[in-house]
C-alpha positions as CSV (number, residue, x, y, z in Angstrom):
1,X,-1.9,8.4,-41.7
2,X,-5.5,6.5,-41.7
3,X,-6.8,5.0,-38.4
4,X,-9.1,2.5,-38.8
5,X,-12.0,3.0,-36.1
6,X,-13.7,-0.3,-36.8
7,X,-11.2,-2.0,-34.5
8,X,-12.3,0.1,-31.3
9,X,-14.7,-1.3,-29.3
10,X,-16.0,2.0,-28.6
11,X,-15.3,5.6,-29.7
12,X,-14.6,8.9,-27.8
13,X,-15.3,12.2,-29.1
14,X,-14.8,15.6,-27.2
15,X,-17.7,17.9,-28.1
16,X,-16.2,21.1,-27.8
17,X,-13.1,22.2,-30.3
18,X,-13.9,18.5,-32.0
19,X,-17.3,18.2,-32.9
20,X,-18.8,21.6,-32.7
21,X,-17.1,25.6,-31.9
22,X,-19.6,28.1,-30.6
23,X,-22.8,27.5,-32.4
24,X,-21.2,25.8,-35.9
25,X,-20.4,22.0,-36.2
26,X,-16.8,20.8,-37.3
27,X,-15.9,19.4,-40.6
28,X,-16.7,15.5,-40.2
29,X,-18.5,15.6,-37.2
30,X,-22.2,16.0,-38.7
31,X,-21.5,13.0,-41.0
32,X,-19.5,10.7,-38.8
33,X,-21.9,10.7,-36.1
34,X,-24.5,10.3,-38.8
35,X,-22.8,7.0,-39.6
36,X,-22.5,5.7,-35.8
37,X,-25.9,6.1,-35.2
38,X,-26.8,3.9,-38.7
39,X,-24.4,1.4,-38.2
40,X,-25.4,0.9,-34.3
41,X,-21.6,1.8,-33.3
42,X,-20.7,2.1,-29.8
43,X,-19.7,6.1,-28.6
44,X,-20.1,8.5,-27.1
45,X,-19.6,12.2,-26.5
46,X,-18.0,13.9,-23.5
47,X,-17.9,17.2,-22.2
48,X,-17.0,18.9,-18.9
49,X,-20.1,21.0,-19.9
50,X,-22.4,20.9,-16.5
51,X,-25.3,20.9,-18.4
52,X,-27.8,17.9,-18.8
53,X,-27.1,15.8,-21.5
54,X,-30.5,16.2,-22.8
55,X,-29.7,20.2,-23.0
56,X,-26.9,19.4,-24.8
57,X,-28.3,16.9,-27.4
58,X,-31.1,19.9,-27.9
59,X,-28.5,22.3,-28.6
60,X,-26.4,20.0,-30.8
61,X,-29.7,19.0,-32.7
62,X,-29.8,22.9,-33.6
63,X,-26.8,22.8,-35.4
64,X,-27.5,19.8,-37.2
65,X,-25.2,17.4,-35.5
66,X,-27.6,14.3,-34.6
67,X,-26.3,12.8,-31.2
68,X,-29.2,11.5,-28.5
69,X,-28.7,12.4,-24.8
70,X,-27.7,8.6,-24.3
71,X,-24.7,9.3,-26.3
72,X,-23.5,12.4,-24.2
73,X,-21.6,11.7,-21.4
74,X,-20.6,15.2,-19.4
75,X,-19.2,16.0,-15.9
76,X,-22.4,16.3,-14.6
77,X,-22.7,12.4,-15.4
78,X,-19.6,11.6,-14.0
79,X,-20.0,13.6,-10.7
80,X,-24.1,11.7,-9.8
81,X,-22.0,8.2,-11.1
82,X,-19.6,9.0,-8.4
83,X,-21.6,10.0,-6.0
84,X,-23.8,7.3,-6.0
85,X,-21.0,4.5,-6.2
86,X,-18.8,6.1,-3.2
87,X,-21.7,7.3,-1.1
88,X,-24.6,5.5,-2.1
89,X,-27.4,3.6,-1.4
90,X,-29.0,7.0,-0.5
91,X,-26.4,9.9,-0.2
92,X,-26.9,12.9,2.0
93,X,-26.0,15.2,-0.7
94,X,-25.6,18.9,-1.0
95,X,-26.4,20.2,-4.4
96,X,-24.1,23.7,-4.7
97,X,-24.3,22.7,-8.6
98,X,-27.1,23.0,-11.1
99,X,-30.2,22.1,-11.8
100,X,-29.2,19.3,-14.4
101,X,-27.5,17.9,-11.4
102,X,-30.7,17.9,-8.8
103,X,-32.4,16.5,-11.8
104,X,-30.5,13.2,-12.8
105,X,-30.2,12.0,-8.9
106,X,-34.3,13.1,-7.4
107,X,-35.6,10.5,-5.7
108,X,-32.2,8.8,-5.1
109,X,-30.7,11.0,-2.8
110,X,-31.2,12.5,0.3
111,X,-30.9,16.5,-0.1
112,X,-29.6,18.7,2.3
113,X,-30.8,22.1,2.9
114,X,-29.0,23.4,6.1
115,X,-25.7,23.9,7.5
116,X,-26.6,21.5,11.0
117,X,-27.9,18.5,8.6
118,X,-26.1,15.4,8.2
119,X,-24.0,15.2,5.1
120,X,-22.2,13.0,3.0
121,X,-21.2,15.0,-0.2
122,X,-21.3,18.6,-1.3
123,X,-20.9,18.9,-5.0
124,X,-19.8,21.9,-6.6
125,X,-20.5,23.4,-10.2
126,X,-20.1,26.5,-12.1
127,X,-19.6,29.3,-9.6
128,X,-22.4,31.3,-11.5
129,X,-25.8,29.4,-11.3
130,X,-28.5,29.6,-8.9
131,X,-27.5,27.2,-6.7
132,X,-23.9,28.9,-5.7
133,X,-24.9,31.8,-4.3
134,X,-22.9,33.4,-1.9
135,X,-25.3,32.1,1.3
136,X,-25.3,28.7,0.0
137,X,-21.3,28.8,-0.3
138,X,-21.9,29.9,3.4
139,X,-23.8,26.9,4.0
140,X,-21.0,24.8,2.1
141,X,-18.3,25.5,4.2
142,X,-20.1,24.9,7.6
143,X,-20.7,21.8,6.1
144,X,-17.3,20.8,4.8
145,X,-16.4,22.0,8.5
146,X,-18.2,19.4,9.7
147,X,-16.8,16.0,7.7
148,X,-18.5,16.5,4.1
149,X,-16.5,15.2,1.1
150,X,-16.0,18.0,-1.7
151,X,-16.9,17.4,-5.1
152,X,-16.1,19.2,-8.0
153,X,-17.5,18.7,-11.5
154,X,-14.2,19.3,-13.2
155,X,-11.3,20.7,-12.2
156,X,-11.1,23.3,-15.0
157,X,-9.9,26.6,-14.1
158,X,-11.5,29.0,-16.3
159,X,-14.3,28.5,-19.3
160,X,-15.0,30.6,-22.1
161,X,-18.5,32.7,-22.5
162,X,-19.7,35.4,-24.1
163,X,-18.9,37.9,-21.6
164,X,-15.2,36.5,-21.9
165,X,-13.0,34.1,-19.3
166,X,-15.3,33.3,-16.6
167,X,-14.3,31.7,-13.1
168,X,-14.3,27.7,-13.5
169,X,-15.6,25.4,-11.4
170,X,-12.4,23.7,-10.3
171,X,-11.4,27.3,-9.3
172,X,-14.3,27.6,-7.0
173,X,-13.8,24.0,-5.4
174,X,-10.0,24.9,-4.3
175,X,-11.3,28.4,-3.0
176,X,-13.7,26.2,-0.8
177,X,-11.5,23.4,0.1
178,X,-8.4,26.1,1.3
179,X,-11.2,27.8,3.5
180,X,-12.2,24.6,5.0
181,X,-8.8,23.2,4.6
182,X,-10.1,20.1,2.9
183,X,-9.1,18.5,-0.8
184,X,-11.7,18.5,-3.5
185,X,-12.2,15.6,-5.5
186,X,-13.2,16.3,-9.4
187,X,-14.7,13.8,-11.0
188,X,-14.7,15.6,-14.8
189,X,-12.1,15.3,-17.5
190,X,-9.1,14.4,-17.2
191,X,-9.7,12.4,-13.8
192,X,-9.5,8.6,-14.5
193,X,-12.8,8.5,-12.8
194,X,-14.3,9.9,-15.6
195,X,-13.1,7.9,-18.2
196,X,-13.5,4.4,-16.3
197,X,-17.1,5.4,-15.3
198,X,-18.1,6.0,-18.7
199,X,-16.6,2.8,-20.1
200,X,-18.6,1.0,-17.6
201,X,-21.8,2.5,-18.7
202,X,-20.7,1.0,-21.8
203,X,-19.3,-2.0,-20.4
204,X,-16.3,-1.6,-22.9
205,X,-12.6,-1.9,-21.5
206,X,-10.3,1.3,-21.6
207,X,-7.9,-0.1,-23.5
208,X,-10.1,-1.4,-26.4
209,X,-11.0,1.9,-27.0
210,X,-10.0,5.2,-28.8
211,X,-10.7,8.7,-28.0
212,X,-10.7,11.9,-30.2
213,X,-10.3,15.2,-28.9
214,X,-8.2,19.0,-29.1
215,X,-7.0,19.5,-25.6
216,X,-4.2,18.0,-24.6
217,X,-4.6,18.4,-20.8
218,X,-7.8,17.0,-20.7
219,X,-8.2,14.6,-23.7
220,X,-5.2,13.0,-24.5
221,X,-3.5,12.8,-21.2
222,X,-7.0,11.8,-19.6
223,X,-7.8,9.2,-21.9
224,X,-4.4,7.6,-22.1
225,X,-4.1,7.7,-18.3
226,X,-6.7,5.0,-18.7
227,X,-4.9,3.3,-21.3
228,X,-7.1,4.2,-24.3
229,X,-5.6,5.4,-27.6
230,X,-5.8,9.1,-27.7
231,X,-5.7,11.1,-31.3
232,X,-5.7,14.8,-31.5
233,X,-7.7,16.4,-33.5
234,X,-6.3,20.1,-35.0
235,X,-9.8,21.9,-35.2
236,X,-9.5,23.3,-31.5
237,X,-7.4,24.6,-28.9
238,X,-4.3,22.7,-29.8
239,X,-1.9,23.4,-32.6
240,X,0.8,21.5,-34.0
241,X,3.4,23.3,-32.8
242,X,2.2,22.9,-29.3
243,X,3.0,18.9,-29.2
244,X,7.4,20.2,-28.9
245,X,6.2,21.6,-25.7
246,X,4.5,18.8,-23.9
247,X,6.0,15.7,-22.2
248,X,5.2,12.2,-23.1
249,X,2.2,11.7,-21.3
250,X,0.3,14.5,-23.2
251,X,1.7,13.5,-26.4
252,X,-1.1,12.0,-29.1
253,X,-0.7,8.4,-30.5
254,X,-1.8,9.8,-33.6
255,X,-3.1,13.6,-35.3
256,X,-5.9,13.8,-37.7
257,X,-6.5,17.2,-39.2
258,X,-11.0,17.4,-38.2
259,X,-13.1,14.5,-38.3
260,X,-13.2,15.0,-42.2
261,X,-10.4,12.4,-42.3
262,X,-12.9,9.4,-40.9
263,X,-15.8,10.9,-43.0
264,X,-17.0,7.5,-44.5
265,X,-19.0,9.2,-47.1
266,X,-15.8,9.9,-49.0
């Protein structure tokens, strides 16, 4: 079947399993995006990466796939929107998250650096970068403890690396919010949050719009929790045969084999 994307008002594209694997683009992807960016089209590209955007877009560029930072939308993004719609207009924030993070709220935010400080929010990211060291998970606790909110990026259990299946940040955030026998909120794919903060950054209504992705969990049933239409693409970590496993709300509204099948050079 051919989907017509001209009739979205916006479109959705996972990064990783749909536009890119490891350090190779996807069929499609190099030329579709090509094509948005040429015919001004509305999208964008979402990740539960916690990265910058700009890191990603730097790292995309290497590979050949052409997508600005302004078109890359990742948990990261969705975690500072949150934070400064629920807590704002100057959060007291605890940053046990990444660098990327500290970056895109400075100067907008209040940071807190001790356990007896007043705080709003502590927001949690991958369990492996400089700002989660075990003193500062310390510092985290006595802070949730004491009436912070938990935030988690994503809720994603594990991620892949090159050492192999590493602890995921929605691991760590349940670790923290048993000890301090709080619930984390996540804020990353497939949280509605995510996908109705994003559309307002594009000031675009869910239901007008179609996402493309290859994880079922996080894709499909995210975006069409949210009301958008949700195609699966077969170029990552779901197969065919997987779909006679899953329930209705997981199930695709339509499957495309890569993003070959919108090329528009063909």
């Amino acid at each position: 079947m051919t989907y017509d994307l001209s009739k979205f008002a916006a479109v959705f594209l996972d990064l990783d399993g749909t536009v890119f694997q490891e350090e190779h683009p996807l069929p499609g992807a190099a030329n579709l995006v090509r094509h948005f960016n040429a015919s001004g089209r509305k999208y964008a590209c979402l990740t539960n990466h916690t990265f910058s955007a700009r890191r990603i877009a730097q790292r995309l560029a290497r590979i050949q796939i052409p997508i600005d930072a302004q078109h890359i939308y990742t948990a990261g993004d969705a975690a500072a929107d949150y934070v400064m719609t629920r807590f704002g207009p100057r959060p007291r924030v605890y940053n046990l998250a990444t660098e990327s993070f500290e970056e895109s709220l400075e100067g907008r935010v209040d940071w807190v650096n001790h356990a007896t400080d007043p705080c709003d929010v502590v927001v949690n990211g991958s369990p492996i970068c400089v700002y989660s060291t075990p003193d500062r998970q310390h510092v985290a606790l006595e802070l949730l403890k004491r009436g912070a909110t938990l935030l988690g990026m994503c809720a994603d259990r594990i991620y892949p690396s090159a050492r192999g299946l590493e602890i995921g940040v929605g691991a760590l955030s349940v670790m923290l919010g048993y000890a301090a026998n709080v619930t984390p909120v996540f804020t990353g794919k497939p949280q509605p949050v995510f996908f109705r903060a994003l559309c307002d950054r594009l000031q675009v209504d869910p239901k007008d719009c179609v996402l493309i992705g290859d994880n079922l969990e996080s894709d499909i049933a995210g975006a069409k929790s949210v009301g958008m239409t949700a195609l699966l693409t077969l170029t990552g970590v779901t197969k065919q045969e997987d779909l006679r496993h899953v329930d209705a709300c997981h199930q695709p509204d339509g499957i495309i084999q890569s993003l070959a099948d919108f090329d528009p050079l063909k």
